[in-house]
DRENDO-1510 file (C-alpha; in Angstrom, 1 decimal, always signed):
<recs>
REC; n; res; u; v; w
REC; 1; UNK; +108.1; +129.0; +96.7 .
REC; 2; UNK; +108.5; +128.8; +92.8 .
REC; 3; UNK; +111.0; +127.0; +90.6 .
REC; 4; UNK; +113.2; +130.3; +90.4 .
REC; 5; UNK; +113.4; +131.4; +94.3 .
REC; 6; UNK; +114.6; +127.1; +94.8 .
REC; 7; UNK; +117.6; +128.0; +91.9 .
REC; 8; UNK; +120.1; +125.2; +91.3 .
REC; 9; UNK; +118.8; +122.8; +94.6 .
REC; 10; UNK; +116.2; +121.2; +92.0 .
REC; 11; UNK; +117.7; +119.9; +88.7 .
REC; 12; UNK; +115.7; +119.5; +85.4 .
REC; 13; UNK; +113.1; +116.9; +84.9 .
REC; 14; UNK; +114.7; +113.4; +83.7 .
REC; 15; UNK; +112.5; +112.0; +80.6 .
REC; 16; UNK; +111.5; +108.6; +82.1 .
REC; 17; UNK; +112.0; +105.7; +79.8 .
REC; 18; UNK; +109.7; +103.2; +82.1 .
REC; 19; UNK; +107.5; +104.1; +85.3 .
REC; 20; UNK; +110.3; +103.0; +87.4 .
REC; 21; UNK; +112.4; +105.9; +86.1 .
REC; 22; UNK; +109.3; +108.6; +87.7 .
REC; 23; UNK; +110.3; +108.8; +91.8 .
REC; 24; UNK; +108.0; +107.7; +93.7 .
REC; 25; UNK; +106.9; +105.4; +96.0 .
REC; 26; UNK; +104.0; +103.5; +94.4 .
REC; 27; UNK; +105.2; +99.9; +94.6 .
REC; 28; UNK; +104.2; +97.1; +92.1 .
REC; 29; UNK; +101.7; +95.4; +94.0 .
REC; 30; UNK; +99.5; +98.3; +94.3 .
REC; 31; UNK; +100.1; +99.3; +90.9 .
REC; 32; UNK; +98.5; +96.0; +89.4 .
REC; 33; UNK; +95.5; +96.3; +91.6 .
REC; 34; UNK; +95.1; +100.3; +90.9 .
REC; 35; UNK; +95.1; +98.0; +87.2 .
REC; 36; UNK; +92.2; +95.7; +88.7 .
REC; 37; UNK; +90.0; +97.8; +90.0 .
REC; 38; UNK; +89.9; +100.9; +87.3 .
REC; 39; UNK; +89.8; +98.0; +84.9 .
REC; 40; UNK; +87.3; +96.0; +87.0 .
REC; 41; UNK; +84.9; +99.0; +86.9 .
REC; 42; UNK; +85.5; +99.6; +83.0 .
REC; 43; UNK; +84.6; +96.1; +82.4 .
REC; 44; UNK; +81.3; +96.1; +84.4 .
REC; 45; UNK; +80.6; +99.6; +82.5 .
REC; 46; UNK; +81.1; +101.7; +85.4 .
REC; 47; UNK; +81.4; +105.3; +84.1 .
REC; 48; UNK; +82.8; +108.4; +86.5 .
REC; 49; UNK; +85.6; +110.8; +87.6 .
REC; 50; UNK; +88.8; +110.0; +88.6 .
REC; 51; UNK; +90.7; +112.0; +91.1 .
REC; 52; UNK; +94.7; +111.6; +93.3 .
REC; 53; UNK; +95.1; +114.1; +95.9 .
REC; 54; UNK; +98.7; +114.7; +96.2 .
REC; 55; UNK; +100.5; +113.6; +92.9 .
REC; 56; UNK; +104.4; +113.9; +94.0 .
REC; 57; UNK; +106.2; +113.3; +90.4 .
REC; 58; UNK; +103.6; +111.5; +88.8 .
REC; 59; UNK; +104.0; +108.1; +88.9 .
REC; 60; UNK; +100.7; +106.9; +90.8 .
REC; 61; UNK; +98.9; +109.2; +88.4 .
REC; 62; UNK; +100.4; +107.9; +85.2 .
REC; 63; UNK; +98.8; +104.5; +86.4 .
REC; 64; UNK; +95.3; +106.1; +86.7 .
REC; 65; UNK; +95.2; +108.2; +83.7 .
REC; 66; UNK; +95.8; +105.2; +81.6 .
REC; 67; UNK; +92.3; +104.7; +82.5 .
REC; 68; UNK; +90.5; +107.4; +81.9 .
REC; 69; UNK; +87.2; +106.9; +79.6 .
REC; 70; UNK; +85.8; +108.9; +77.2 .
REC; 71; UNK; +83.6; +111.6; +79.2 .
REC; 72; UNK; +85.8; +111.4; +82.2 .
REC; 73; UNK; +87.6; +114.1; +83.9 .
REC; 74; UNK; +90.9; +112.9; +86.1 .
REC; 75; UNK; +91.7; +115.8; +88.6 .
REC; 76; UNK; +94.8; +115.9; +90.2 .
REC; 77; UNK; +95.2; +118.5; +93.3 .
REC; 78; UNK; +98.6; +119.0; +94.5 .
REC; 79; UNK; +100.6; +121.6; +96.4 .
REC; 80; UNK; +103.7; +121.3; +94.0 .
REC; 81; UNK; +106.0; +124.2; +94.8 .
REC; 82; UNK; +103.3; +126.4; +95.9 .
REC; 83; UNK; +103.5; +127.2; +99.9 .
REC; 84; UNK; +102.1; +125.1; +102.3 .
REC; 85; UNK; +99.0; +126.8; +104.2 .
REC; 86; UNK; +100.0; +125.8; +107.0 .
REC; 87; UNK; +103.4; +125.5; +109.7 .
REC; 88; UNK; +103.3; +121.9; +110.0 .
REC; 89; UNK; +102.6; +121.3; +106.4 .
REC; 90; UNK; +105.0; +123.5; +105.3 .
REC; 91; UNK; +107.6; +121.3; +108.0 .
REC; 92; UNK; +106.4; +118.1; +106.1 .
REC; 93; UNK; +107.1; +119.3; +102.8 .
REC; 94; UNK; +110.6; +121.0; +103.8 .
REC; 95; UNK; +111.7; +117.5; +105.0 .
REC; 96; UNK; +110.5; +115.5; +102.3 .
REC; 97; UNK; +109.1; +117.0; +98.9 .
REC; 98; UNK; +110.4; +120.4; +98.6 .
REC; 99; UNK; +113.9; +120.2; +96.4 .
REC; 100; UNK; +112.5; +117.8; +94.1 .
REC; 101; UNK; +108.5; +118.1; +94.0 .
REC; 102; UNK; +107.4; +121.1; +91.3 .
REC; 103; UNK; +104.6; +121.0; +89.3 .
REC; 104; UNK; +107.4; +121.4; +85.5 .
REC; 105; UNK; +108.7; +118.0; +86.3 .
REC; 106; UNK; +105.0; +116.2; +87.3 .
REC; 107; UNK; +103.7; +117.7; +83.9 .
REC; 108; UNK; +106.9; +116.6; +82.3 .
REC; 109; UNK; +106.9; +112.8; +84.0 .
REC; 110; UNK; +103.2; +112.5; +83.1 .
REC; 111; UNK; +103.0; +113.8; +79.5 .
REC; 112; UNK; +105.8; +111.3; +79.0 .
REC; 113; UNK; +103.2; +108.3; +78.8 .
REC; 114; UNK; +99.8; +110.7; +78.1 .
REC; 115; UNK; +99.1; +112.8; +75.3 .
REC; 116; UNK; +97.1; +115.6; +77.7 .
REC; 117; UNK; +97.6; +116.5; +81.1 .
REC; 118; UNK; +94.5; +116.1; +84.1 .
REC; 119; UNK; +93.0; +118.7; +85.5 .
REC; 120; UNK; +95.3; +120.4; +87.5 .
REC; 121; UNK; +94.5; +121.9; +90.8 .
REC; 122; UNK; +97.7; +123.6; +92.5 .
REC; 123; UNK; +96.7; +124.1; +95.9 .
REC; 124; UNK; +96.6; +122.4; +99.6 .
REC; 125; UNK; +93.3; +119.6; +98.8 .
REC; 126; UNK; +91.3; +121.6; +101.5 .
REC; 127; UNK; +90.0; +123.6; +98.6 .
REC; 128; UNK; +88.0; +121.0; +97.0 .
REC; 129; UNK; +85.8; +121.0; +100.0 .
REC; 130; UNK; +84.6; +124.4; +98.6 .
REC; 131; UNK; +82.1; +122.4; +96.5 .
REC; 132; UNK; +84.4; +122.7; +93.3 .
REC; 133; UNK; +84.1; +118.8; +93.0 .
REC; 134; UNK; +80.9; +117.1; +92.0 .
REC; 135; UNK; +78.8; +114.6; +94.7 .
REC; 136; UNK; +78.9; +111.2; +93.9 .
REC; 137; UNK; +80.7; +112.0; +90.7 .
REC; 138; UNK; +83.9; +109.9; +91.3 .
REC; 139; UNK; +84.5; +106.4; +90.6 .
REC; 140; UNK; +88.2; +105.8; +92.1 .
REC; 141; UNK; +90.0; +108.2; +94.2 .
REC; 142; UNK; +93.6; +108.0; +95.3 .
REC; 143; UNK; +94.4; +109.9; +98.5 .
REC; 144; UNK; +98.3; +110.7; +99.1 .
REC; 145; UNK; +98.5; +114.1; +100.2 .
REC; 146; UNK; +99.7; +115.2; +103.8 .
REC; 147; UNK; +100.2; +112.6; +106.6 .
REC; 148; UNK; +98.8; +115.0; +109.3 .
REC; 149; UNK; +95.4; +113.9; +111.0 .
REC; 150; UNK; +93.5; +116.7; +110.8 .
REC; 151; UNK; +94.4; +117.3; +106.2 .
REC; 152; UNK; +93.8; +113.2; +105.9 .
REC; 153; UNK; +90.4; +113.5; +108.0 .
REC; 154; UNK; +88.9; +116.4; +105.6 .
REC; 155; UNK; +90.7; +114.7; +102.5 .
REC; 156; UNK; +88.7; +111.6; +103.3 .
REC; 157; UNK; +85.2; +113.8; +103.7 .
REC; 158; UNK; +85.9; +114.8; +100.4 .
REC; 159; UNK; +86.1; +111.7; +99.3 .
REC; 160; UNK; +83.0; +110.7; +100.8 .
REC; 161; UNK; +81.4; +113.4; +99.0 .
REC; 162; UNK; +82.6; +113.0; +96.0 .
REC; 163; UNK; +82.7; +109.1; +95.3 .
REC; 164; UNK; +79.5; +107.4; +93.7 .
REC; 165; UNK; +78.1; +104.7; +96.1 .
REC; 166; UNK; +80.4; +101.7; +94.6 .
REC; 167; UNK; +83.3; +104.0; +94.2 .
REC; 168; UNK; +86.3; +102.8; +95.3 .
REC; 169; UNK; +88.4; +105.4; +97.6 .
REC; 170; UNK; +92.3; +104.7; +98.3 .
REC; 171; UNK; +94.7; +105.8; +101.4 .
REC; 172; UNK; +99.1; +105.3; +101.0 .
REC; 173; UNK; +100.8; +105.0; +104.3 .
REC; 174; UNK; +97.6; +104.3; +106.6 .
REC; 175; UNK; +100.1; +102.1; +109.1 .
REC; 176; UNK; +103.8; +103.9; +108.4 .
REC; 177; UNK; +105.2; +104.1; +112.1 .
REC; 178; UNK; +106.0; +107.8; +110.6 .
REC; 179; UNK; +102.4; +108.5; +109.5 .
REC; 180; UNK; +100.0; +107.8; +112.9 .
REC; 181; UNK; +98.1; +111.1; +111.5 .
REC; 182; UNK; +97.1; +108.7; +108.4 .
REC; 183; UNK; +96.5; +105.7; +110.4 .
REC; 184; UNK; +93.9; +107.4; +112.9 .
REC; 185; UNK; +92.2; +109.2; +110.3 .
REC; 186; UNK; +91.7; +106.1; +108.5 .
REC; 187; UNK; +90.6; +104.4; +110.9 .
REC; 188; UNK; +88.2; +106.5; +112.3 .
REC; 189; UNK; +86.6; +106.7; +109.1 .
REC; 190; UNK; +86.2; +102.9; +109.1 .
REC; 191; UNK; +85.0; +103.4; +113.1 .
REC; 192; UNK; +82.6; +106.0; +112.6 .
REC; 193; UNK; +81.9; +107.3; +109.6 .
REC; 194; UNK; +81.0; +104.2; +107.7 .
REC; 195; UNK; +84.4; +103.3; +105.6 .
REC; 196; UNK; +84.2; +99.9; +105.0 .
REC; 197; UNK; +87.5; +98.3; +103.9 .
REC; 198; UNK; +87.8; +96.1; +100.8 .
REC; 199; UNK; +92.0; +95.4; +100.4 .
REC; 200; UNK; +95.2; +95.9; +102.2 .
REC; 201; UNK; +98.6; +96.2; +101.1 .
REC; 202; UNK; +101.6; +97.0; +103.2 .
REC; 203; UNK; +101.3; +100.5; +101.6 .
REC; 204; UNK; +97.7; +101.2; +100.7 .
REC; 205; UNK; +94.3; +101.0; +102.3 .
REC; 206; UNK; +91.3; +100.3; +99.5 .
REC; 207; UNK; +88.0; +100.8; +101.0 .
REC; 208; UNK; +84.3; +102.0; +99.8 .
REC; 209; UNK; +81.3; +103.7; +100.9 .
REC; 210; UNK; +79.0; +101.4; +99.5 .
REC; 211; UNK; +79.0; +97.3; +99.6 .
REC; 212; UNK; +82.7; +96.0; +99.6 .
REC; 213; UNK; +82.1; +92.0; +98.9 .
REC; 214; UNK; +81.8; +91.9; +95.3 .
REC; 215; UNK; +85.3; +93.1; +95.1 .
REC; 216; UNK; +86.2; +90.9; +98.3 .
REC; 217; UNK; +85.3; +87.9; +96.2 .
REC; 218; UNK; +86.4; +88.6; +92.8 .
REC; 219; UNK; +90.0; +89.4; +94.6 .
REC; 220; UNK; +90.0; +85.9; +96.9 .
REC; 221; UNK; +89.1; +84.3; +93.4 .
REC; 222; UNK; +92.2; +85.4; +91.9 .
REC; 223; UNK; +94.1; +83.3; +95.0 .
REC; 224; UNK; +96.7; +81.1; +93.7 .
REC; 225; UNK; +96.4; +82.7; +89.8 .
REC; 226; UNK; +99.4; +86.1; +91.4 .
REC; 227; UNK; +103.0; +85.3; +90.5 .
REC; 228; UNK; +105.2; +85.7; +94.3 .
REC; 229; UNK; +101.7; +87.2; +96.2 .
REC; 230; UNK; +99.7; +85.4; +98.9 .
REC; 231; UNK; +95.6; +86.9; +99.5 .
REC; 232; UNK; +94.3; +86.1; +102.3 .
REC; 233; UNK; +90.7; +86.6; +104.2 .
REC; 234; UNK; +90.9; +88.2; +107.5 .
REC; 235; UNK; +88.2; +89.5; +109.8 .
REC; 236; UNK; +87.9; +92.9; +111.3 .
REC; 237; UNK; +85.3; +94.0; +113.7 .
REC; 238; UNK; +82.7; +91.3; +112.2 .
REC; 239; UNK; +84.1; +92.8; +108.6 .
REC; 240; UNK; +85.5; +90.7; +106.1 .
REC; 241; UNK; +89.1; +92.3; +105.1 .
REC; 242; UNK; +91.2; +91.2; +102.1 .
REC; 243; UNK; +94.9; +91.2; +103.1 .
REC; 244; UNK; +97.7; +91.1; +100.0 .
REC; 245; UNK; +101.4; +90.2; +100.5 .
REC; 246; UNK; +104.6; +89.0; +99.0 .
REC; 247; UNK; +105.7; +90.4; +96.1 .
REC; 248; UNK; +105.5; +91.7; +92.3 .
REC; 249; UNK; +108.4; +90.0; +90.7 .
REC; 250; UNK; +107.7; +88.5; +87.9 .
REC; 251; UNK; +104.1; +90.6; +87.1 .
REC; 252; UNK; +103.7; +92.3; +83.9 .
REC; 253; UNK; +105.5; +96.2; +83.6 .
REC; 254; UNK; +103.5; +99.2; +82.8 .
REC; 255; UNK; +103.7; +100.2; +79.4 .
REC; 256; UNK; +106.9; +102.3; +78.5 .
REC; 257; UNK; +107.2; +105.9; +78.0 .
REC; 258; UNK; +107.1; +107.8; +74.7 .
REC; 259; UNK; +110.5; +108.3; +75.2 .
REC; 260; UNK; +111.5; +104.8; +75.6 .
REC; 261; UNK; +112.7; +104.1; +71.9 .
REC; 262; UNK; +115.0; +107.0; +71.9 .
REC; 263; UNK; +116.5; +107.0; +75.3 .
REC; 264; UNK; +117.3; +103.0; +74.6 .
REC; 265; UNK; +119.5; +104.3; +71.5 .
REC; 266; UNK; +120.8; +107.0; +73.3 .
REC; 267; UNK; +121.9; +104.9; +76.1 .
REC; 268; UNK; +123.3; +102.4; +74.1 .
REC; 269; UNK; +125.4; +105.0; +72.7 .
REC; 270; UNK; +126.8; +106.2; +75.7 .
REC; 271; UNK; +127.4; +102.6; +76.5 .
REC; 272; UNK; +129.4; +102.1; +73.1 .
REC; 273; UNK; +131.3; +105.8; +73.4 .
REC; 274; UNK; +132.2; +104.7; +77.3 .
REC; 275; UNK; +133.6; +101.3; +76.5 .
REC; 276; UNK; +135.8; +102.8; +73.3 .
REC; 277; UNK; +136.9; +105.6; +75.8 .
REC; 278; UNK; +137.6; +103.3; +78.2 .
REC; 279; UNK; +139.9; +101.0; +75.6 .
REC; 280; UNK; +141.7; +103.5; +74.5 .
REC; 281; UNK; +142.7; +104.9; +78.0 .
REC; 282; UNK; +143.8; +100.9; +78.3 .
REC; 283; UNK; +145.5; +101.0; +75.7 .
REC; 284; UNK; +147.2; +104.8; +76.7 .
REC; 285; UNK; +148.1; +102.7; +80.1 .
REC; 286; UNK; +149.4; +100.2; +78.6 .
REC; 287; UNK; +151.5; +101.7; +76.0 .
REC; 288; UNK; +153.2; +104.4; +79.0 .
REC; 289; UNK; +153.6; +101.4; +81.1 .
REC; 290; UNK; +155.8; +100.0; +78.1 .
REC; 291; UNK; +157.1; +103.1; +77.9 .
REC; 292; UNK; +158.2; +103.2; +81.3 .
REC; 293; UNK; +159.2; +100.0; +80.8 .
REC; 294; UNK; +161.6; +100.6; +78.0 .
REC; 295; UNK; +163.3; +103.7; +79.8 .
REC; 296; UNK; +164.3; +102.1; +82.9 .
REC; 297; UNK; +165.9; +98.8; +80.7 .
REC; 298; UNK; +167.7; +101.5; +79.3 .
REC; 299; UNK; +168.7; +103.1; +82.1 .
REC; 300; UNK; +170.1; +100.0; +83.7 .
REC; 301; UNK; +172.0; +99.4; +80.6 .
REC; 302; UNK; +173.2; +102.5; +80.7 .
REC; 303; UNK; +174.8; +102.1; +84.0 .
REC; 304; UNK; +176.2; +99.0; +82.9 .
REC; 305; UNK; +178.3; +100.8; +80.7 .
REC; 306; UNK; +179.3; +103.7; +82.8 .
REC; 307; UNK; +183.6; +102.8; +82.9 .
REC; 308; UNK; +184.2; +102.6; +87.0 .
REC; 309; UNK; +181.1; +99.3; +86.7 .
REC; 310; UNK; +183.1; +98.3; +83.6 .
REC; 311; UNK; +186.4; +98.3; +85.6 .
REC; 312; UNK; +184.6; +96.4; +88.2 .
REC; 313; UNK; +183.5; +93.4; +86.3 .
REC; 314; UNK; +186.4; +93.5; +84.5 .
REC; 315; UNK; +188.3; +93.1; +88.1 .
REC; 316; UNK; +186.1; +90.7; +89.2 .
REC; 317; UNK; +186.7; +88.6; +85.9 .
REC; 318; UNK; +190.4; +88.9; +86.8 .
REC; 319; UNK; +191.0; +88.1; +90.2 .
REC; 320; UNK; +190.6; +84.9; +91.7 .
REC; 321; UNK; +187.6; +84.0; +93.7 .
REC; 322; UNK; +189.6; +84.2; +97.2 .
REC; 323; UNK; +190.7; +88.2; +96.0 .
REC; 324; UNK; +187.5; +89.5; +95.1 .
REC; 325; UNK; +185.9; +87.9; +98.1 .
REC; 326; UNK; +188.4; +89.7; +100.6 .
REC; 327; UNK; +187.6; +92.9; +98.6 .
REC; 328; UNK; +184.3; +92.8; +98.8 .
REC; 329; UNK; +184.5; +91.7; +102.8 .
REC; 330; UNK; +186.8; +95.1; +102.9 .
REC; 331; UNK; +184.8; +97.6; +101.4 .
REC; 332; UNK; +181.6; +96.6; +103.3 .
REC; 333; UNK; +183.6; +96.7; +106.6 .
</recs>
């Protein structure tokens, strides 16, 4: 389906001011250690591709292209508004992606904090297993595509493929109650085709192919030193796994947007133009309530004068007490 056959169900690309403005769901904690490790890797001079099957708008993406070294490709391989190969697929994206997710408003999001998009691949991730991706080529991969078993299971041989011994290979919703396709694929991998998990987050599953305790440690080092975040050692099957919780509040934002400066000023405008509007419709209010006010004291006066209420008064000014009283008694009987 393109942009034109969807018509006015998707609306235009919003220029993001921060990452928090891309949608998404790519939470903080997992941003700061996409941070660590990319970083980690840089600092220990580890050279190689980088590579996010399914991209959604951006914002997971926008994290790892801010690390992409000189002589580096990032590929990014995403269905966007193409159509899915597939019944169930094409279910998935109908209920979750499909009048938002196009391929205008990930380039838009992304060239918002890059100067050049990835390599763009727009088609179901299946394809790279045509050979199109080189072995042992990759140094971090982000896997976020479908949530069905049998796409997550070939996604991950990809990955397998593809990432250098000590690359670092990442799975999003590996224990969603609504993704069990993820969470069996995952762990099969782990069970028996020699995954070996580093991290976990409530989100996101961090494993390798090669040997995970050099991260393990550097990570359990770092105990103690995360604002609102607890990392702790478990055990799995004779395996050490790394487990991080809590929160990110507090931690150091992503850098802003290209767009940031402007939208600030623009938005402060608006602000500024809302609150005058809003005075002067006060001040509207309160000038027809006085208005109103002013017509109704008039009115009453007005009455007052009208000769049968002037004869009245003047009665009642005239007759004694006991008179008026048994007039009054008279009328309302």
């Amino acid at each position: 389906m393109t942009d034109a056959a969807l018509g006015t169900e998707q609306q235009e690309p919003r220029e993001p001011a921060v990452l928090d403005d891309v949608p998404g769901w790519f939470w903080d904690h997992d941003r700061h250690l996409f941070d660590w490790f990319l970083g980690r890797q840089e600092k220990a001079g580890f050279s190689g591709d980088l590579m996010e099957m399914g991209a959604y708008l951006g914002r997971s993406a926008i994290v790892i292209g801010a690390h992409l070294q000189a002589g580096e490709t990032f590929t990014v391989c995403d269905l966007f508004d193409s159509d899915a190969p597939d019944d169930e697929n094409a279910a998935e994206m109908d209920m979750s992606y499909r009048k938002t997710l196009t391929r205008t408003a990930f380039e838009s999001n992304y060239l918002s904090f890059h100067d050049r998009l990835p390599e763009i691949i727009q088609a179901p991730t299946s394809v790279l297993a045509d050979g199109r991706v080189p072995a042992a080529g990759f140094r971090f991969i982000h896997i976020d595509a479908s949530h069905l078993y049998e796409h997550v299971a070939g996604d991950l041989q990809v990955a397998r493929t593809a990432l250098a011994p000590e690359g670092v290979v990442v799975l999003d919703d590996y224990r969603s109650a609504h993704t069990p396709g993820v969470a069996a694929a995952t762990w099969e991998a782990v069970f028996n085709h020699g995954l070996r998990p580093i991290v976990l987050t409530d989100t996101k599953f961090y494993g390798t192919w090669g040997d995970p305790e050099p991260a393990q440690l550097d990570l359990l080092a770092r105990r103690g030193t995360l604002p609102n975040c607890s990392i702790t050692n478990e055990t799995l099957a004779s395996q050490r796994v790394v487990r991080i919780d809590g929160n990110a509040e507090g931690a150091e934002p992503f850098r802003v947007s290209r767009h940031h400066e402007r939208l600030v000023v623009e938005a402060a405008r608006r602000e500024k133009s809302q609150a005058t509007e809003e005075a002067l419709r006060a001040a509207e209010r309160e000038r027809d309530e006085a208005v109103r006010d002013l017509a109704a004291r008039r009115a009453r006066a007005a009455e007052r004068r009208r000769p049968a209420n002037v004869a009245k008064r003047a009665v009642g000014d005239l007759l004694p007490p006991v008179v008026t009283s048994a007039i009054r008694r008279a009328r309302r009987g």
